[in-house]
C-alpha positions as CSV (number, residue, x, y, z in Angstrom):
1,X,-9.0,-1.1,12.6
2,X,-11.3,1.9,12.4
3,X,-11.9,1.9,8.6
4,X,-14.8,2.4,6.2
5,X,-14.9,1.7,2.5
6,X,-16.1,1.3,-0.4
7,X,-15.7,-0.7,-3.7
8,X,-17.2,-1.1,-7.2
9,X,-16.3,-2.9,-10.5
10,X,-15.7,-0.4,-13.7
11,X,-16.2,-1.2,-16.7
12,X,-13.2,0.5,-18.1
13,X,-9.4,-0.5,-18.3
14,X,-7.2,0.0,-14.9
15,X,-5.0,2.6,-16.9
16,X,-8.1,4.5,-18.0
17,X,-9.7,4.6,-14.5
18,X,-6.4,5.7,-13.0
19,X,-5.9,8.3,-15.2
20,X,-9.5,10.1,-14.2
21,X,-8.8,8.8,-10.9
22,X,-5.1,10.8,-10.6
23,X,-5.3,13.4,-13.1
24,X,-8.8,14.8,-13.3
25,X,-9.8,14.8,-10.0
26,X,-11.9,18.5,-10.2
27,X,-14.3,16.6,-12.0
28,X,-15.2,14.1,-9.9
29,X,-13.9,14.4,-6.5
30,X,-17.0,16.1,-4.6
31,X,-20.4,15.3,-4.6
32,X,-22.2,18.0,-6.9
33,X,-22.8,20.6,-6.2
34,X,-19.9,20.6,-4.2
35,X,-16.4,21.2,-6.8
36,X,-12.8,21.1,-5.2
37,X,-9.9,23.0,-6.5
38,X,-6.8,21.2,-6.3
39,X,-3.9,24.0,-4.8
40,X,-0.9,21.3,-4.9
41,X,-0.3,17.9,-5.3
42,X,3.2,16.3,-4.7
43,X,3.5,13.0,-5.8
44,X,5.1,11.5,-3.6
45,X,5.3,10.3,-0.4
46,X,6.0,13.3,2.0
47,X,4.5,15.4,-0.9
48,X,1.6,18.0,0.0
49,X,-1.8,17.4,-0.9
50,X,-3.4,19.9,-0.5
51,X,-7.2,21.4,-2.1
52,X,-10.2,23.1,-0.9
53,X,-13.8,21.9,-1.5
54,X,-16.4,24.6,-2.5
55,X,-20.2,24.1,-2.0
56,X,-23.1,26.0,-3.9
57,X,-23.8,28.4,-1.1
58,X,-20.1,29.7,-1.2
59,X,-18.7,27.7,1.7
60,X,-15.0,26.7,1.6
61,X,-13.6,23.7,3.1
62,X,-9.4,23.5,2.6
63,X,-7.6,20.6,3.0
64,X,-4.5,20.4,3.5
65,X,-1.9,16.8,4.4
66,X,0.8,15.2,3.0
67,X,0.9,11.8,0.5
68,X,1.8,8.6,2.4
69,X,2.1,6.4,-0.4
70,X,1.8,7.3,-4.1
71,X,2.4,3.9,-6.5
72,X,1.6,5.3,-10.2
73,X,-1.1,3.3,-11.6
74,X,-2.3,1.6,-8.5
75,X,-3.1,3.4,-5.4
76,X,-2.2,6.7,-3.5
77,X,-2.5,7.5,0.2
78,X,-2.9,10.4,2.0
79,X,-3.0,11.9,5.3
80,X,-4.4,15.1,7.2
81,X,-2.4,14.2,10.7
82,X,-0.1,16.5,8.9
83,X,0.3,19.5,7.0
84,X,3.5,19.6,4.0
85,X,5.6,21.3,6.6
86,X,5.1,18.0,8.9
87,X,2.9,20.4,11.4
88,X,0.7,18.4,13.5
89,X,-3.1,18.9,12.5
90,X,-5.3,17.4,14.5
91,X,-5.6,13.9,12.2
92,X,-9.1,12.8,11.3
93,X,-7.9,9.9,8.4
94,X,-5.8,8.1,6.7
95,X,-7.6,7.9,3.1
96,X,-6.5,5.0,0.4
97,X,-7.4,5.0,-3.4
98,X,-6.8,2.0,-5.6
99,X,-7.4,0.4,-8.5
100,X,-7.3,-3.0,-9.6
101,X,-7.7,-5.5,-12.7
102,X,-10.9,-7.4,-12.0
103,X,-11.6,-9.3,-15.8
104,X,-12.0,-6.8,-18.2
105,X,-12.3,-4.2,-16.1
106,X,-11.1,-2.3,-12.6
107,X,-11.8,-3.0,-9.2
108,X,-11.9,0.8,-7.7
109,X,-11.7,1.0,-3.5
110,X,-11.6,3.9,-1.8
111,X,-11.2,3.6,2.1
112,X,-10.8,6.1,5.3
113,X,-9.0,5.2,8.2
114,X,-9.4,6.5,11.8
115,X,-7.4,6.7,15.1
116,X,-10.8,6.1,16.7
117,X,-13.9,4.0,16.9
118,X,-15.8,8.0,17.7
119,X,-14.1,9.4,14.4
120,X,-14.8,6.9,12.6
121,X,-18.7,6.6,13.8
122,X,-18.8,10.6,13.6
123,X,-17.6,9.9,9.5
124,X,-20.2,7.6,9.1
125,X,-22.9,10.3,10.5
126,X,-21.5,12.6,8.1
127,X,-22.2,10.7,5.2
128,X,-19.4,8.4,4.0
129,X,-21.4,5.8,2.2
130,X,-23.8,8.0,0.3
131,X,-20.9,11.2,-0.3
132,X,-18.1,8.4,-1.3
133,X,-20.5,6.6,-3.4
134,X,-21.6,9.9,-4.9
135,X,-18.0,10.5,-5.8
136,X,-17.0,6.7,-7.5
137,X,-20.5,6.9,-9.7
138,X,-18.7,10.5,-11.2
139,X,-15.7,8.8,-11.6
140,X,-17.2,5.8,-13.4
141,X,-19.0,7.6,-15.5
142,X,-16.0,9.8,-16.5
143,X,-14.1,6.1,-17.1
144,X,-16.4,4.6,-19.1
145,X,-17.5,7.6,-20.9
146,X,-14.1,7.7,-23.1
């Protein structure tokens, strides 16, 4: 499997980190300065998901796929391989979000799946760790802020 991930223990309840996690994702799904605008998001597998990423010299990155997987309160899975209308789009990954109890807290992974060792290797080189990392520390600190 071509997959890279990451994990981290918040210290907030899985219902709480779920609900930033699903439902406030403007806030915490970019790396600032970078925002995304969510344009539609289905719930449920087949559904679109679709936003575009915006970065503080005015560039605009859409992205647009479908939901593979959506399990209310646990995880949700999408896909860029294809768009809503099930057009082929040039897949780069599979992504996966969950969240688990771990003691009195939640056990957050986030993990991106490739159909190659080269896409995978070229995700890396763009920054997965530090960009994805970037990413959970806004969402912890939006979980354990409330």
């Amino acid at each position: 499997m071509h997959e890279l991930s990451i994990s981290r223990f918040i210290a907030a309840s899985p219902a709480k980190v779920w609900d930033v996690l699903a439902n406030r994702q403007e806030e915490w799904w970019c790396p600032k300065p970078w925002y995304v605008t969510i344009v539609e998001q289905d719930r449920r597998p087949g559904g679109r998901a679709a936003m575009v990423m915006h970065g503080p010299n005015g560039e605009e990155m859409p992205q647009e796929g479908v939901f593979l997987a959506w399990d209310e309160g646990r995880r949700f899975i999408t896909t860029d391989a294809v768009t809503h209308d099930f057009e082929p789009s040039g897949p780069f990954m599979i992504g996966i979000w969950k969240v688990a109890p771990e003691g009195d807290g939640t056990r957050y992974t986030a993990s991106a799946r490739h159909w190659t060792e080269e896409a995978m290797q070229q995700h890396a080189e763009m920054g997965f760790e530090a960009g994805w990392n970037a990413c959970a520390d806004q969402l912890q600190a939006l979980a354990e802020a409330d």
